[in-house]
N, C-alpha and C positions, 0 to 999 in steps of 0.2 A: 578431187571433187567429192563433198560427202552422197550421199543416197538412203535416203528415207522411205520406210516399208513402214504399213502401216497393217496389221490383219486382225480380223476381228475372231475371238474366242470364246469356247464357253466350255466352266471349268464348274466342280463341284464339289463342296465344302464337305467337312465328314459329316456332318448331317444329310448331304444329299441333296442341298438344294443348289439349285441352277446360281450362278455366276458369272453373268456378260464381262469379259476383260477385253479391254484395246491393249494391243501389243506392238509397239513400234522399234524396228530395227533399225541403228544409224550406222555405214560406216565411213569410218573416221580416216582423216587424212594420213594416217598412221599404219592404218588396216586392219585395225580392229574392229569387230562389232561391236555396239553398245545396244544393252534389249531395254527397252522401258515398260513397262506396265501398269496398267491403269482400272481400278475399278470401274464399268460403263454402266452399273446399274441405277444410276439416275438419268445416263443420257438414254438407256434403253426404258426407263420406265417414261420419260417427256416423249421418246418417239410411238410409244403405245398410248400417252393421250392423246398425240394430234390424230393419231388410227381412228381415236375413238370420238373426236370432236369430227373428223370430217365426214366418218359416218352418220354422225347426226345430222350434221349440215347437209349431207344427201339425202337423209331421210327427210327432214324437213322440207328442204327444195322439193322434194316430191309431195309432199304433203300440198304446198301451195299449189302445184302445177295443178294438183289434184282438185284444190277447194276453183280454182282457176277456169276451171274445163267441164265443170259437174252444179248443176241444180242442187241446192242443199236438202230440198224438200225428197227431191224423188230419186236424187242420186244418177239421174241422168246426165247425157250431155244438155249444157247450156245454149242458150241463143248463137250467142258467138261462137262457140266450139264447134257446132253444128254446119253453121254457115261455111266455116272455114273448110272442116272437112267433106262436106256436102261438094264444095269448088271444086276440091281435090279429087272426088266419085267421079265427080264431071268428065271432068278431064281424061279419067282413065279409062272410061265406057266410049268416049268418042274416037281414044287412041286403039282401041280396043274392037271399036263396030257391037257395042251389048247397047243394048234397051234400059235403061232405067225406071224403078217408079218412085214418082214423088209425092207419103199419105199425107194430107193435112188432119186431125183428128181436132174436132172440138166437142167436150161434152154438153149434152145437152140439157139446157134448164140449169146448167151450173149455179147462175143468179140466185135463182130460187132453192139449190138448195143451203148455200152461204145466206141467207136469208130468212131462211124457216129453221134452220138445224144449226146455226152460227157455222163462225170460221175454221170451229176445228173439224167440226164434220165436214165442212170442206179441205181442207189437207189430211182428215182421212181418204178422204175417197182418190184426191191427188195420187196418193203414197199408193195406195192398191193399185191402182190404175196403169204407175209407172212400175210396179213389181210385176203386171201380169204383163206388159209389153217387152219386159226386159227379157223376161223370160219365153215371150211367143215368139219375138225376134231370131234372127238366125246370127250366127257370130260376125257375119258379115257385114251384116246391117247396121244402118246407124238410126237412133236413138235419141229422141231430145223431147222436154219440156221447151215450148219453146216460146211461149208464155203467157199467163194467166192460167187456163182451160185448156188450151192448145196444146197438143203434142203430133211430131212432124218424123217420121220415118220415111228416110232413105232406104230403099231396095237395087240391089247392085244386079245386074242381069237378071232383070223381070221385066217380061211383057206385059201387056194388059190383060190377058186373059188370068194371068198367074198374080197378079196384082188382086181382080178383083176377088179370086178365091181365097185370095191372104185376107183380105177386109172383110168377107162373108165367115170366115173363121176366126177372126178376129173380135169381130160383133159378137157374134156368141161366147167368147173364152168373159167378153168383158159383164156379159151376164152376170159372171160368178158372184159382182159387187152389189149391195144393197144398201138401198138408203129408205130409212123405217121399210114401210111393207115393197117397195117399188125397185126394179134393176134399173142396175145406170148404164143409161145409152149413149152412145155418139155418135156424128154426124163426120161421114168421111168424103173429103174431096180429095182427087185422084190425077195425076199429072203423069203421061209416057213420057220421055227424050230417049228415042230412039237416032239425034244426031248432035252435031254438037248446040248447047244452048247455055246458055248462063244459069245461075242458082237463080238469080231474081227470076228471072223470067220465068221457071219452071214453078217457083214456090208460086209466084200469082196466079196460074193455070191451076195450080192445085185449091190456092182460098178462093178464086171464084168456083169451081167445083162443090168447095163445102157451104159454100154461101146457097148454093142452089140446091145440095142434101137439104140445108134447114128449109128451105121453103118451100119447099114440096113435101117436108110434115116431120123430117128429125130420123134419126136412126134407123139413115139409107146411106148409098153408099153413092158417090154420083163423078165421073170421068168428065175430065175438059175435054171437050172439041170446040173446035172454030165455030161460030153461026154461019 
């Protein structure tokens, strides 16, 4: 019965350069070896493009995942992303026994100023707004435009009390923004789950919250409870 060895080599020319060889050993019904040798430097240069194709193909795929999960304008998480992993917070604060806080943020007078200063000076003020939350934020936190005006921060083990000094410091960091002579303000509604609740249900506790900042006069800060 013959038997066939196959091992792979690397040899090098009197210049010195590298030399992929396939070397296969038969032997023969007779009992001799037979060696064959094969230059592998095309099939070693075809197995270094698909290296370098599938890395692009991952970097890519990450690329979409990327454009997928992320607000273009502020580079935040998106609606969806948000929602998704907001579920997932849930879940693990009630497996957990932690409090949660849920910010609803909407700026205030946005209208007016995409209206008097056009629309780029409104996705300026966007862009600022989602750099200084990215960076107030704790790495824990989750993060979203979550659309129009709106931006919706998840707090993963916060009570209310630590909640509302996030927002009182908050308010102020976002001072720093100015439109002509005036700082830009926003109107924060405020949602605890300290058991288990749904996202829906948490984020309406928090928009009727900011429904009630704006009318009682705009950049305040105001917590759902039951009437």
């Amino acid at each position: 019965e013959q038997i066939c060895e196959e091992m792979q080599l690397i040899m090098f020319n009197a210049e010195g350069l590298r030399i992929p060889i396939t070397v296969n050993a038969r032997l023969s019904d007779d009992g001799y070896i037979h060696w064959s040798f094969f230059n592998a430097s095309k099939r070693d240069q075809l197995y270094d493009e698909l290296i370098k194709t599938r890395e692009k193909l991952e970097e890519q795929a990450e690329k979409l995942k990327l454009l997928a999960s992320t607000d273009e304008l502020t580079q935040l998480l998106n609606r969806r992303e948000m929602k998704y992993r907001c579920t997932l917070a849930l879940e693990q604060a009630s497996r957990s026994h932690q409090s949660v806080g849920l910010l609803l943020l909407d700026i205030d007078h946005f209208k007016t100023i995409n209206d008097t200063f056009g629309h780029l000076e409104g996705d300026r003020v966007l862009k600022e707004l989602g750099h200084i939350l990215k960076d107030f934020c704790r790495q824990t936190d989750l993060v979203s435009r979550f659309g129009g005006e709106e931006f919706l921060i998840l707090l993963p083990d916060t009570n209310k009390s630590d909640s509302l000094l996030f927002c009182n410091r908050l308010q102020d960091s976002i001072t720093q923004i100015k439109v002509a002579d005036d700082v830009l303000t926003v109107s924060i509604g405020v949602s605890i789950c300290s058991d288990k609740r749904s996202f829906t249900d948490l984020f309406t506790q928090a928009d009727k919250a900011m429904y009630k900042a704006k009318a009682l006069g705009r950049n305040r800060t105001e917590v759902y409870c039951l009437d």
